[in-house]
PLY file of the C-alpha trace (Angstrom):
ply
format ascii 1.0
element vertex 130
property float x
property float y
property float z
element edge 129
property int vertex1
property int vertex2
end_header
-18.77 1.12 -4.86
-14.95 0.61 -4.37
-12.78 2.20 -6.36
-9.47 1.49 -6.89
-5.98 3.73 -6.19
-3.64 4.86 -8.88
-0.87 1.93 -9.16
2.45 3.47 -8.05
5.87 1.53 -8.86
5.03 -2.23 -9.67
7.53 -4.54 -10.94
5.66 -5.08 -13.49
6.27 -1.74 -14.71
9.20 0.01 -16.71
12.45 1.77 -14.78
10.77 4.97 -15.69
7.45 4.37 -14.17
9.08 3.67 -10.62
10.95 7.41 -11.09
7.36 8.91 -11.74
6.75 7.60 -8.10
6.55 10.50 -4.89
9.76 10.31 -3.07
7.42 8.80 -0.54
5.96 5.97 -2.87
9.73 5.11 -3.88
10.48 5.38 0.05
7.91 2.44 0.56
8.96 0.47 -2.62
12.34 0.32 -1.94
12.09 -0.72 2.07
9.61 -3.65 1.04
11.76 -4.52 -1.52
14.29 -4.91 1.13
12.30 -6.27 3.84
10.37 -8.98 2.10
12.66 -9.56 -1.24
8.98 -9.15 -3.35
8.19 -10.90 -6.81
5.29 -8.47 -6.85
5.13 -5.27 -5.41
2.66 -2.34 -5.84
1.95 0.97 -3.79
-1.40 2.43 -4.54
-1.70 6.04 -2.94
-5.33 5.32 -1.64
-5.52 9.24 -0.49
-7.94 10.92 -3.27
-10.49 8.23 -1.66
-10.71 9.73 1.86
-11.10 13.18 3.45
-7.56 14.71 3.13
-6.18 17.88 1.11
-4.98 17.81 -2.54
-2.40 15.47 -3.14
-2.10 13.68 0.29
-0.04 11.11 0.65
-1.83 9.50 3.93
-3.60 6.47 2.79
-1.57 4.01 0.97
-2.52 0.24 -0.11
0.87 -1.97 -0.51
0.43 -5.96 -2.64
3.72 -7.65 -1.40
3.76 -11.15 -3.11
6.48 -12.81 -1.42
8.18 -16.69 -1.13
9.59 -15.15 2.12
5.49 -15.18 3.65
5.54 -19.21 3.32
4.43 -20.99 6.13
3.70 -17.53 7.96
0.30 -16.23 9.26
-1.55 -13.09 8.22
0.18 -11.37 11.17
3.31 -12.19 11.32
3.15 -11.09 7.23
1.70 -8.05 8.14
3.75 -7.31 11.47
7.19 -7.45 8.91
5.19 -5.38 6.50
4.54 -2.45 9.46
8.36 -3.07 10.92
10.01 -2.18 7.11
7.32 0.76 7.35
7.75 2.08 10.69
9.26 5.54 10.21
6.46 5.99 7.90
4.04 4.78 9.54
4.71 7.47 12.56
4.97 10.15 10.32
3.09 11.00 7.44
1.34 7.10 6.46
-1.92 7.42 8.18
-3.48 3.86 6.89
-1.84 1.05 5.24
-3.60 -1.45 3.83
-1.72 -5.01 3.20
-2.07 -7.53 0.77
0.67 -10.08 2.01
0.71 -13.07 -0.08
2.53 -16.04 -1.30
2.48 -16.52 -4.84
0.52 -19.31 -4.51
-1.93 -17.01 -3.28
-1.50 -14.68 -5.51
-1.82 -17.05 -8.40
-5.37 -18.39 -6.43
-6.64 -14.63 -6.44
-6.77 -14.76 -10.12
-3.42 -12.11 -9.45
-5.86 -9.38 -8.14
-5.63 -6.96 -5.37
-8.20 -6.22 -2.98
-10.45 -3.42 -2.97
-10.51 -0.29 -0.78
-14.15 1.08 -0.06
-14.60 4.69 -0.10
-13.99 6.39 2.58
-17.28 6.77 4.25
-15.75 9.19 7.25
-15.16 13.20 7.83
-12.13 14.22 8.81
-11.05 17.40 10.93
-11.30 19.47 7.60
-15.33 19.25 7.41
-17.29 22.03 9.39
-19.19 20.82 12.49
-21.43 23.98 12.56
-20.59 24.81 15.72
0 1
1 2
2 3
3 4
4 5
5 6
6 7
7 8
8 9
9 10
10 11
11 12
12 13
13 14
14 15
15 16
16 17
17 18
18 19
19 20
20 21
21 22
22 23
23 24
24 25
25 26
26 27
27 28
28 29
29 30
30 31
31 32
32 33
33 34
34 35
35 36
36 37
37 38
38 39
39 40
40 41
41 42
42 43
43 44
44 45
45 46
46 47
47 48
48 49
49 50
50 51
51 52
52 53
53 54
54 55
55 56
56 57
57 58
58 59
59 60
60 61
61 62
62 63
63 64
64 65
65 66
66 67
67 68
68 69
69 70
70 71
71 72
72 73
73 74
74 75
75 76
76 77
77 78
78 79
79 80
80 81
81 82
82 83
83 84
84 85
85 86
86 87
87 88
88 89
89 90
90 91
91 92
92 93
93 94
94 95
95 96
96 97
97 98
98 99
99 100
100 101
101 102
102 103
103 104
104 105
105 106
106 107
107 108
108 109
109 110
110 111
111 112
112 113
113 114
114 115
115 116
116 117
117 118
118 119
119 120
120 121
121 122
122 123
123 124
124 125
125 126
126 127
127 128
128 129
């Protein structure tokens, strides 16, 4: 069953919510916020769901609802969305999910996110037996 990431930094939320945020969740906030000029925005840390240490920050989901995404394709959405993200991306962001959407979209979704699945993978912590 999927579960769903802790919501990090929406717009929906208050001032003091988005200080709560990892330097690294505010990091992603604010570029996207920059890149795509957002009327939504959330950053889930997805990490507690997959194979990583204590308080990762590796796996991240971002919802960008955007005006700036009419009349542009999944990719190009999600190209922008990786460009605003690249020094992240090479460093410590080891997956990034996307929801790109238009609020037209958004609105069609019923204004929900999509769902990670739990990580179903071992990662280089889990003994091989050898």
């Amino acid at each position: 069953m999927a579960t769903l990431g802790r919501p990090l930094a929406t717009n929906q939320a208050s001032g003091r919510a988005v200080a709560r945020g990892t330097l690294l969740e505010q990091t992603i906030r604010r570029k996207l916020e920059q890149a795509t000029g957002a009327e939504r925005l959330e950053v889930l840390n997805e990490s507690r769901m997959h194979n990583v240490p204590a308080k990762a920050e590796t796996h991240f989901r971002v919802v960008v609802v955007s005006s700036r995404f009419e009349g542009s394709n999944r990719l190009r959405r999600h190209r922008l969305v990786h460009s605003a993200l690249a020094d992240e991306l090479a460093g410590p962001v080891h997956a990034l999910a996307i929801d790109a959407l238009t609020p037209a979209e958004w609105r069609a979704r019923d204004e929900q996110r999509s769902l990670s699945p739990d990580c179903r993978g071992g990662s280089r912590f889990d003994s091989t037996g050898d």
